[in-house]
C-alpha positions as CSV (number, residue, x, y, z in Angstrom):
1,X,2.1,16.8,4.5
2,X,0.2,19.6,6.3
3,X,-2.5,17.1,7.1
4,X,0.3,14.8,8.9
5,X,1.2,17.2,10.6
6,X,-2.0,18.7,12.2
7,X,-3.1,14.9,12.8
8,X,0.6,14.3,14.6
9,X,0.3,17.2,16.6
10,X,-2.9,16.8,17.4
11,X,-2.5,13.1,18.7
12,X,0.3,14.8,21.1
13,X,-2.1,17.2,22.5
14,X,-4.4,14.1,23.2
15,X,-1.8,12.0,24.7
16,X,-0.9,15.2,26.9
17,X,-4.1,15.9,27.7
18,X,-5.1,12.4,28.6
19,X,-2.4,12.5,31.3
20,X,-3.7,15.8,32.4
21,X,-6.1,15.6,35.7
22,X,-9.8,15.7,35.0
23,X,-11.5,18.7,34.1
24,X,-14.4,20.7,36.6
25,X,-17.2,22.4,35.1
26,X,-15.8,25.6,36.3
27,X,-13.0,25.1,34.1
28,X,-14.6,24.4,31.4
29,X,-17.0,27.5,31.8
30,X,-14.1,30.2,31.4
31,X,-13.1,28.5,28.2
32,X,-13.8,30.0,25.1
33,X,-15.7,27.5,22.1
34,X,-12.5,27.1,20.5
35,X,-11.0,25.6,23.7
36,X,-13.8,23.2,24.3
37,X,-13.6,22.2,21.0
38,X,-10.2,21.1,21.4
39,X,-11.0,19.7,24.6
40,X,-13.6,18.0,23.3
41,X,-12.3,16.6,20.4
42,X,-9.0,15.6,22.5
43,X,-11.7,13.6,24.6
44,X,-12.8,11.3,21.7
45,X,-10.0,11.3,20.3
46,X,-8.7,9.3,24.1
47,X,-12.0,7.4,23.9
48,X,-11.4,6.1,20.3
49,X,-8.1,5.0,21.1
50,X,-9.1,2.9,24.1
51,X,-12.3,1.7,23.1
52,X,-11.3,-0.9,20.8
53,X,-9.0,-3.0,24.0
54,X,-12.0,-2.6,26.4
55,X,-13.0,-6.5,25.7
56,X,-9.9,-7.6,25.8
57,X,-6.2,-7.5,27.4
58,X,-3.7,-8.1,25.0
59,X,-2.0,-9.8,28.3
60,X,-5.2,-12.3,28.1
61,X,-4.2,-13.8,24.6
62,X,-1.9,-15.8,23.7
63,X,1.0,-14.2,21.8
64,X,1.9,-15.5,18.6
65,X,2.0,-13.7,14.9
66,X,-1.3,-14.0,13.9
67,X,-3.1,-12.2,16.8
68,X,0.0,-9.4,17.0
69,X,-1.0,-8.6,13.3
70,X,-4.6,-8.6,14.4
71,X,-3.8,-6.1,17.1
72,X,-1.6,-4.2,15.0
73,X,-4.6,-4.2,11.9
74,X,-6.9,-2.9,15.1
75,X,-4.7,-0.4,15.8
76,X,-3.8,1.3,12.3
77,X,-7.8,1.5,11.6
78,X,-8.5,3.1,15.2
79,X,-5.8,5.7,14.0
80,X,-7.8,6.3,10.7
81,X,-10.5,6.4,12.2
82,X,-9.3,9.2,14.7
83,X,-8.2,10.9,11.8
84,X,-11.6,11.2,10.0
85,X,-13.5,11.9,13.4
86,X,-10.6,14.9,14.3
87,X,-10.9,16.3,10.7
88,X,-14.9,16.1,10.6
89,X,-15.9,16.9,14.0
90,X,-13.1,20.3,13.6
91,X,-16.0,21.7,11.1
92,X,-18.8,20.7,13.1
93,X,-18.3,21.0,16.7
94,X,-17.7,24.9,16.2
95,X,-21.3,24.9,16.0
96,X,-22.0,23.5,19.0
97,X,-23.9,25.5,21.8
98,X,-21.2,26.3,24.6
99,X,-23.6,24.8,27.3
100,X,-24.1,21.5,25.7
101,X,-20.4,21.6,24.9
102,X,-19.5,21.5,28.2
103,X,-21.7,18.6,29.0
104,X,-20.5,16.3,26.5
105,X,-16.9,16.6,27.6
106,X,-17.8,15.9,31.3
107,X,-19.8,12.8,29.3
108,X,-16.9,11.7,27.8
109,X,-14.2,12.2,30.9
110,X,-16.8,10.3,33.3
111,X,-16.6,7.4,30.3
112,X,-12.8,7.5,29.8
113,X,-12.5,7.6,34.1
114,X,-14.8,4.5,33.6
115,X,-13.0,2.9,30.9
116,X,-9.9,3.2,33.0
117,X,-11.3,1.7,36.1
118,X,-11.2,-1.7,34.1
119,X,-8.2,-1.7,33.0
């Protein structure tokens, strides 16, 4: 249950901090590695969730049961898959150096800001 729970709130946090405006460098600097380790993870987490509709529009396909369930089978593996990324990357980001910390979150906001042009 405590799992579920740090996973739910977690997935909040990402879909709050998706909405959020993009991060600046300077930002990111003052943070502690705790804080970039949220942010970071909070970053895949966004990128995992989009990545598997980049090919396709579910408004592109025709609409009938077997392709819903499709989606929906895409869907429930992206979030168990977010799950295992949050839960591993938790122990192994911490380890991180700060510097190249910050750079992979700008690398993964320029790809989410790219993602989201196609859409």
């Amino acid at each position: 249950m405590k799992h579920i729970l740090i996973y739910l709130s977690l997935f909040i946090s990402a879909d709050l901090y998706a909405q959020q405006d993009t991060v600046k460098v300077e930002e990111l600097v003052t943070k502690n590695k705790i804080e970039l380790t949220q942010i970071y993870i909070n970053k895949v987490v966004v990128l995992l969730e989009k990545l598997p509709f980049t090919a396709v529009n579910e408004s592109d396909i025709p609409t009938n049961k077997y392709l819903l369930g499709e989606f929906k089978d895409i869907e429930k593996s992206s979030q168990k898959n977010v799950a295992v990324v949050i839960e591993k990357y938790k122990s192994i980001i911490p380890y991180a150096d700060k510097d190249q910390l910050i750079d992979a979150i700008m690398f993964l906001q320029e790809v989410i800001l790219q993602m989201n042009s196609i859409e």
